[in-house]
Kinemage of the C-alpha trace (Angstrom):
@kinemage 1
@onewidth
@group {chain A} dominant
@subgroup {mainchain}
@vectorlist {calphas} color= white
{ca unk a 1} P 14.228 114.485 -126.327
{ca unk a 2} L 17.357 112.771 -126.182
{ca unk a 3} L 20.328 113.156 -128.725
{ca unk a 4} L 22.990 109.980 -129.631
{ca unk a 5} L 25.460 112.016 -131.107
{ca unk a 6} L 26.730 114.199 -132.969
{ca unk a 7} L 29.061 112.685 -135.766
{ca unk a 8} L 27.699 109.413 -134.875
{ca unk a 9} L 27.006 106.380 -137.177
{ca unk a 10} L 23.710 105.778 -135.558
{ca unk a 11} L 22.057 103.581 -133.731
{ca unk a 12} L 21.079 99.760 -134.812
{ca unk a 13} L 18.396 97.369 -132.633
{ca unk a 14} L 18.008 94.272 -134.932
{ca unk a 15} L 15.596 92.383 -132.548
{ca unk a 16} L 13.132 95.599 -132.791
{ca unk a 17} L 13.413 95.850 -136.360
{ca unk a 18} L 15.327 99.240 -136.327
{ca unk a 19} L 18.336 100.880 -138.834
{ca unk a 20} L 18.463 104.649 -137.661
{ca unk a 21} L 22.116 104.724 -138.710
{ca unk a 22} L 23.900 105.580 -142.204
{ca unk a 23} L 24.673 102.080 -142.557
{ca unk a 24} L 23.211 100.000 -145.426
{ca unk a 25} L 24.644 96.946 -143.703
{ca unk a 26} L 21.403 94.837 -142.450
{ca unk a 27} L 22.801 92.681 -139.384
{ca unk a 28} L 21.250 89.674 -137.794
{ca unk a 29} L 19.913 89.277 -134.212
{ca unk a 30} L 22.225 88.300 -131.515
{ca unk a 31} L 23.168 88.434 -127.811
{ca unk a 32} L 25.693 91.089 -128.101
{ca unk a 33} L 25.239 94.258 -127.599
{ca unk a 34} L 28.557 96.666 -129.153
{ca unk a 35} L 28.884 100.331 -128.309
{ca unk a 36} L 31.518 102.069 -129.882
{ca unk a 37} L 33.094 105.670 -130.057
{ca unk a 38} L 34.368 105.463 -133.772
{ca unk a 39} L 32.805 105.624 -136.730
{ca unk a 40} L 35.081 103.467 -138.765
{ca unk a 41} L 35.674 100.610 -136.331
{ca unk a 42} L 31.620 100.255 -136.055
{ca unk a 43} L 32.253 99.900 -139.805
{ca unk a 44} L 34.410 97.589 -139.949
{ca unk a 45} L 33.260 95.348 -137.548
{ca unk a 46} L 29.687 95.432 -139.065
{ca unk a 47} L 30.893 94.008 -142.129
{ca unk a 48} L 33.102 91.838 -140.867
{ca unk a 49} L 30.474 90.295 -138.951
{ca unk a 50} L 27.620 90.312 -141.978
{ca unk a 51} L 30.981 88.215 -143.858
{ca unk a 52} L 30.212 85.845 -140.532
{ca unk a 53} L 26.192 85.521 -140.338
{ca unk a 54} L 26.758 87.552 -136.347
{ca unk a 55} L 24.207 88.938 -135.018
{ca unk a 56} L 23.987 91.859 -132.401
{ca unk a 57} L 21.341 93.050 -129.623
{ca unk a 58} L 22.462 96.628 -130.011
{ca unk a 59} L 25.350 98.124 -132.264
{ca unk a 60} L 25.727 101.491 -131.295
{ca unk a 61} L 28.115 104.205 -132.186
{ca unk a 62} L 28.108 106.622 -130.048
{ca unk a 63} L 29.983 110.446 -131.915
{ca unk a 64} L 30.769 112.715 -129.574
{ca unk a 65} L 28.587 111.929 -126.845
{ca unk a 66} L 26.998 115.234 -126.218
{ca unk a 67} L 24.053 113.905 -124.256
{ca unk a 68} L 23.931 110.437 -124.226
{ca unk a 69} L 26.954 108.643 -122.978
{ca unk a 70} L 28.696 105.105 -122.407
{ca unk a 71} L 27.022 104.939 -118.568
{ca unk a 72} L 23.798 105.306 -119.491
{ca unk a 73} L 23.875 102.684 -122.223
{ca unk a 74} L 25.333 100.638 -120.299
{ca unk a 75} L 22.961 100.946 -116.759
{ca unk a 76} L 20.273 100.251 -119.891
{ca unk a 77} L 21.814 96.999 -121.713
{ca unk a 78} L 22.655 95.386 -117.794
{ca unk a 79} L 18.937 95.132 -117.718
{ca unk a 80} L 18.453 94.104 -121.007
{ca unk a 81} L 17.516 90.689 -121.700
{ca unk a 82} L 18.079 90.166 -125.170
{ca unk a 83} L 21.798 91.144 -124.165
{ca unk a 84} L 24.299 88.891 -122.499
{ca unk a 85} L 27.038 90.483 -123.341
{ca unk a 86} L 28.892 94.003 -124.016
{ca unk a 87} L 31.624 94.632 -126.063
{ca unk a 88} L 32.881 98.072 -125.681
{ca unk a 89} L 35.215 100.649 -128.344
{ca unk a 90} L 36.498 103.941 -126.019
{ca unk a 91} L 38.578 106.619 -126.972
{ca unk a 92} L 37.789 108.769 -124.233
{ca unk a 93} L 35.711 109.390 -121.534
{ca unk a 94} L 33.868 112.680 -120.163
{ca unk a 95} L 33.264 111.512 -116.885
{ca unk a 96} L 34.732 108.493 -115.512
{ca unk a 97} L 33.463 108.251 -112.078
{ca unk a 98} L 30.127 107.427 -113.902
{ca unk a 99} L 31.507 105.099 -116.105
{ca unk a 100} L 33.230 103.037 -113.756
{ca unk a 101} L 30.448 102.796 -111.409
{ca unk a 102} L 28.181 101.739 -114.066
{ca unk a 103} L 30.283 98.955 -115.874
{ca unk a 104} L 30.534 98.046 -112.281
{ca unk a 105} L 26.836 97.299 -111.599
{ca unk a 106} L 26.739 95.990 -114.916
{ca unk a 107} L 29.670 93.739 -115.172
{ca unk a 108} L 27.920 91.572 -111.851
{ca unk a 109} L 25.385 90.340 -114.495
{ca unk a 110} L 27.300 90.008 -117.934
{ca unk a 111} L 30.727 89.898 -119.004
{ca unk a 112} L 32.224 93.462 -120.697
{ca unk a 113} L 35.264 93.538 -123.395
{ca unk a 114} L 36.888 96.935 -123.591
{ca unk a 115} L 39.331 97.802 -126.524
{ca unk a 116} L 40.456 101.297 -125.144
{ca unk a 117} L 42.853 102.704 -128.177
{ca unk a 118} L 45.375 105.238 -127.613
{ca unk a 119} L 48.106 103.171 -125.340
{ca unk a 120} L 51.210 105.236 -127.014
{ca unk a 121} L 52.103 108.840 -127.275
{ca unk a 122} L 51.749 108.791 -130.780
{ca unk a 123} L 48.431 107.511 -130.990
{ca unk a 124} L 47.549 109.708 -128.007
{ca unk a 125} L 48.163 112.834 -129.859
{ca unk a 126} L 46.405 111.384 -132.840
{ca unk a 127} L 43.190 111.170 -130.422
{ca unk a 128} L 43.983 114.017 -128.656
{ca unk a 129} L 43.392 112.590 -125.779
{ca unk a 130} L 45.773 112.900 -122.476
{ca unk a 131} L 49.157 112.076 -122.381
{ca unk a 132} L 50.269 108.937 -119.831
{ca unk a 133} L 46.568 108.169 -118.751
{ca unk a 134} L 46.425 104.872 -120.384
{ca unk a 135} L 47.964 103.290 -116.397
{ca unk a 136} L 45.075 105.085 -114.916
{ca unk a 137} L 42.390 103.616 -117.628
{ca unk a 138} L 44.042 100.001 -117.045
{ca unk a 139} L 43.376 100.977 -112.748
{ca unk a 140} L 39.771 101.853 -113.707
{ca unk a 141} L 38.669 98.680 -115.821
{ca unk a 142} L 40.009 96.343 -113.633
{ca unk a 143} L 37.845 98.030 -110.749
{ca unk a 144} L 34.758 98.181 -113.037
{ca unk a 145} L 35.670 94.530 -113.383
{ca unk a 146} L 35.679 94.563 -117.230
{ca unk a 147} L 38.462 92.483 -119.239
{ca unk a 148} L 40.560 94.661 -121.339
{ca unk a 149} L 41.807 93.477 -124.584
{ca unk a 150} L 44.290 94.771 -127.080
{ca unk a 151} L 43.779 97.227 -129.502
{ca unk a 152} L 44.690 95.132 -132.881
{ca unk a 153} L 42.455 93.921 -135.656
{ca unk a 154} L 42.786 90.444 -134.409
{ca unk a 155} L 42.139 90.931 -130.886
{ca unk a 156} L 38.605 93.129 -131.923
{ca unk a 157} L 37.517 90.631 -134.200
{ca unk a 158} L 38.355 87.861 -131.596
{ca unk a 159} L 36.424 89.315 -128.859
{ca unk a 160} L 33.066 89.714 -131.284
{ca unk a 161} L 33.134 86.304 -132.288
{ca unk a 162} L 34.087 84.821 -128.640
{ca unk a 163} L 30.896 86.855 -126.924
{ca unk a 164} L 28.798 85.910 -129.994
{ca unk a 165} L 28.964 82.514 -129.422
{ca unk a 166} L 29.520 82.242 -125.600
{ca unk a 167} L 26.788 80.967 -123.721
{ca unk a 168} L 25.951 81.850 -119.863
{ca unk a 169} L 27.396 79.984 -117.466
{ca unk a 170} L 25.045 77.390 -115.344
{ca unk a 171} L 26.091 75.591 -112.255
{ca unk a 172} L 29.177 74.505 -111.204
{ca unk a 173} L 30.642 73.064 -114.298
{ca unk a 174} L 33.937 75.410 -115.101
{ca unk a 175} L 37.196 73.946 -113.803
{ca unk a 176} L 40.365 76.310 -114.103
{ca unk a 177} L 43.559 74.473 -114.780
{ca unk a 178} L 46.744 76.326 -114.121
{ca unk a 179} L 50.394 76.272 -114.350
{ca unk a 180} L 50.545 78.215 -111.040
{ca unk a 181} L 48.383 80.131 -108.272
{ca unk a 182} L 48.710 83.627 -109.899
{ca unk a 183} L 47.244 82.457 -113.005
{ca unk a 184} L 44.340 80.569 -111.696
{ca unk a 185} L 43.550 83.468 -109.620
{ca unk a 186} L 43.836 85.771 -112.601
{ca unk a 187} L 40.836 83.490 -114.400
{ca unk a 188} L 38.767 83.306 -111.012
{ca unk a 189} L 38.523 86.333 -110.972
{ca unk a 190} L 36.214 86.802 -113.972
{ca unk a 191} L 34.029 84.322 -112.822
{ca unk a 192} L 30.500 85.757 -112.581
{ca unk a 193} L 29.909 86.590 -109.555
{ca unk a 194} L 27.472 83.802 -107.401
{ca unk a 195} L 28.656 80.398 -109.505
{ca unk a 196} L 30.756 77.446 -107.997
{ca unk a 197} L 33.436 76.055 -109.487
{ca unk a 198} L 33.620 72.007 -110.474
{ca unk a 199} L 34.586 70.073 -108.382
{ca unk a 200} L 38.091 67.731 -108.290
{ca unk a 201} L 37.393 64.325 -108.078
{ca unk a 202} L 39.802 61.701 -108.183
């Protein structure tokens, strides 16, 4: 038997029917699947997005991770095909070798957000997490090849409703316009991996 937990919200799966959390929040199906380490922020984004009609593959919050943790989860929803996209809430991580090699795996097939609080001291301490790691967490989910986003209401509520309504990308019909090289080669880089880019014609 395995245990999602403790201090965890629980565990929702819309498209199998399922509410074993303490959330009397009923959310729609959806493509995106949310794991989160908080409580409150699975919370608050569940109501924000029953405010929204957004639906979700998997919301899952995970506690304190005691047995089941962020890798797993996420070596499950890569082969998940009511899921084609992950949105991600981290506070901390118990082992990050695993982590980073399975948002690796994962990321070839569908695009992962990360909001990873605790960038200052302050909110460090609040956390309790390590002091000056947030450098090495920035090193490790750009080699997982996940796009990090800021920790702000806006940003968190941006990146639901932009992997809500994205839809997978199908031949060679993105074009990246930039300003500059460094730019454009920021963008190409998130390109899933195995699609063309449009071509210029002129």
């Amino acid at each position: 038997m395995r245990l999602l937990g403790p201090n965890s919200l629980g565990l929702l799966a819309p498209w199998q029917g399922l509410n074993a959390s303490f959330s009397p929040v009923p959310i729609k199906r959806g493509k995106l699947a949310f794991i989160s380490q908080s409580a409150a922020v699975s919370n608050t984004i569940l109501d924000w997005a029953q405010q929204r009609e957004m639906g979700f593959s998997y919301f899952i919050a995970l506690g304190d991770s005691l047995d089941i943790d962020v890798d797993e989860l996420l070596d499950y929803l890569a082969r998940d095909s009511k899921t084609s996209a992950i949105l991600l809430y981290l506070e901390q991580l118990s082992d990050a070798r695993r982590f980073v090699s399975a948002a690796r795996s994962a990321s070839r097939n569908k695009p992962i957000l990360v909001i990873k609080s605790g960038r200052s001291p302050a909110a460090q301490r609040l956390l309790n997490t390590t002091a000056g790691m947030d450098p090495a967490w920035d090193a490790a989910i750009q080699r997982a090849g996940l796009l990090r986003v800021q920790e702000c209401t806006h940003e968190l509520f941006s990146a639901v409703e932009t992997l809500s309504h994205m839809r997978p990308l199908r031949g060679d019909r993105l074009m990246i316009i930039s300003n500059g090289a460094a730019p454009a080669a920021q963008r190409w880089r998130w390109m899933p991996y195995g699609h063309a880019m449009a071509s210029w014609q002129r």
